[in-house]
N, C-alpha and C positions, 0 to 999 in steps of 0.2 A: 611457405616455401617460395611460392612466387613473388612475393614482396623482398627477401636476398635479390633478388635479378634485378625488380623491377629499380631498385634501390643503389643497387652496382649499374648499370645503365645511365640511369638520371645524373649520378655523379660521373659520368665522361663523358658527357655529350653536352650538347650547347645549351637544350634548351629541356624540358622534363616528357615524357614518354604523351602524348594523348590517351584517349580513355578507347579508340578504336584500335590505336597501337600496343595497349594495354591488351586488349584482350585478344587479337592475333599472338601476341606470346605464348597467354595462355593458351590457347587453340592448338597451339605445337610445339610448345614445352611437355615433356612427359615425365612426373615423377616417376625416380627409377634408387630403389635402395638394392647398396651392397653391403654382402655381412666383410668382416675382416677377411683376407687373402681370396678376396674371389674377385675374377679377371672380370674387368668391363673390355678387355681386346687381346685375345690369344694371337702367337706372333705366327703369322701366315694366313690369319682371315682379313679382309676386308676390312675396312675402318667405315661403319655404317651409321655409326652417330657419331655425335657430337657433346661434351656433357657440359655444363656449368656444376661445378660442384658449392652446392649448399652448407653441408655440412661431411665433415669428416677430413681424411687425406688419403692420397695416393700416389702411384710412383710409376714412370715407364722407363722399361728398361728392355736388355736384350742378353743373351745366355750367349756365349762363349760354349765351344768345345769341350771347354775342362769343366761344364758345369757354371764357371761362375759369372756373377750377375753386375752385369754393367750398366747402373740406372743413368740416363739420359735427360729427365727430369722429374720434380717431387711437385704435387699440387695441394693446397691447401682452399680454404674456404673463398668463394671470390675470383677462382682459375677457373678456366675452359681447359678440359681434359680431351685431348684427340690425337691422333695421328694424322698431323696435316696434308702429308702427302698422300698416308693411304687413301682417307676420305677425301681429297681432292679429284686425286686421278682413280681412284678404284680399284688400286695396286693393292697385291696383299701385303698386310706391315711386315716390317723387319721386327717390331715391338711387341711385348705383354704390358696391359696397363692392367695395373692393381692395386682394390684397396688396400689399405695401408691402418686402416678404420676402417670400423659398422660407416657407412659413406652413405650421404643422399645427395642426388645429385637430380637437374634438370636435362633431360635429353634431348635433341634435336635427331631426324631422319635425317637425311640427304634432300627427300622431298621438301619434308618441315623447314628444314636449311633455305631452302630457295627462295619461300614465302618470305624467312624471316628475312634474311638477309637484303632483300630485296627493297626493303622498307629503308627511305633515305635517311631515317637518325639513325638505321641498324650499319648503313654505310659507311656514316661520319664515327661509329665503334669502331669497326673492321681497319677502317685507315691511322685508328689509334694502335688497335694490337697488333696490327701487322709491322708499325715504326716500332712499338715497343719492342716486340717481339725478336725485332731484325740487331736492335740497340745491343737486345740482352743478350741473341748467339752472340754480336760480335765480340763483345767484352768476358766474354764465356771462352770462346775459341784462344780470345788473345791471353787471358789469365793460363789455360791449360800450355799454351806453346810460353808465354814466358815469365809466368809467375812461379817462386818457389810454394812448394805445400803451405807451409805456412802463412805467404801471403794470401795464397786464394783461400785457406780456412776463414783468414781477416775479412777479405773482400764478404765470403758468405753471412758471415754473423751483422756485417757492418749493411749485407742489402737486407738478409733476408735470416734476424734473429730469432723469429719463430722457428725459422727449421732445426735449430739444435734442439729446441724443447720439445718437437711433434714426430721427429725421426729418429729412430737409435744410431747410436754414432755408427754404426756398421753401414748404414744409407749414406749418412751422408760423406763417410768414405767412400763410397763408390763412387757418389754423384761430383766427386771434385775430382775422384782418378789417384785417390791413395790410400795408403792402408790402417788400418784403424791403429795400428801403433803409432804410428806418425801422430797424428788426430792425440793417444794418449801422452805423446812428447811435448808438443804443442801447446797442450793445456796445461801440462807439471812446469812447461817454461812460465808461463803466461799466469802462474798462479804464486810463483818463486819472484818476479818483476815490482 
């Protein structure tokens, strides 16, 4: 389990993990399995860890009034799964995160967090997922305010072609903001071309 991390690490940093930085991960990574539909972060608690997911998938999302389910983001093997704000400032989330998959995943505390984070190659990570991170709202925001459905179905298959094979299209209408007939027009066009 710890060799995913330690393996996802070495490929975004400069230089390859040490053998004392090695084992501070281990020290405060905590394996943590979930079965399918069970919440790693119910929406009004706290956001107390932090995961790297190893194995599986999951999805955060937020419930509307009328019940229905507005996911916000899909994680697959190789994400960090959290609610950055909640676990940042200690606010309770607006989110549920949930697997999606039997999921194994590596967990961080808030305390664990500080150790790691604190480590100057865990630094030169953070200053990568934080530019990625900010790259992908932006182009996220901007697809939603001015791309038709069908472009942003393109843009998703064109970043990120796993998610149509690991999410039923019911998800991944959510996660674009349309509805799964669109998703069904889209592909009978796309398949008639």
């Amino acid at each position: 389990m710890y060799n995913s991390l330690i393996e996802y690490i070495n490929s975004r940093v400069s230089r390859p993990l040490a053998a004392n930085e090695i084992n501070i991960l281990k020290n405060n990574f905590v394996p943590h399995k979930l079965k399918k539909r069970q919440i790693f972060l119910q929406e009004g608690d706290v956001s107390n860890h932090i995961g790297f997911l190893v194995k599986g998938s999951m999805k955060k999302y937020s419930t509307d009034t009328k019940g229905t389910e507005h996911i916000m983001s899909l994680y697959i093997e190789g994400w960090w799964v959290v609610d950055r704000e909640s676990f940042a400032k200690l606010t309770p989330s607006s989110f549920n995160i949930e697997a999606c998959e039997a999921t194994d995943l590596l967990i961080l505390t808030k305390k664990a967090a500080e150790e790691v984070f604190s480590l100057p190659i865990m630094s030169e990570l953070i200053r990568q997922l934080d530019e990625n991170y900010s790259f992908a709202s932006q182009k996220r925001i901007n697809a939603a305010i001015s791309m038709t459905a069908e472009e942003r179905y393109n843009m998703l298959i064109d970043n990120y072609p796993e998610f149509v094979q690991r999410f039923p299209q019911r998800m991944i209408a959510s996660y674009l903001g349309i509805t799964q007939e669109t998703i069904s027009r889209i592909r009978s066009r796309a398949v008639k071309k």
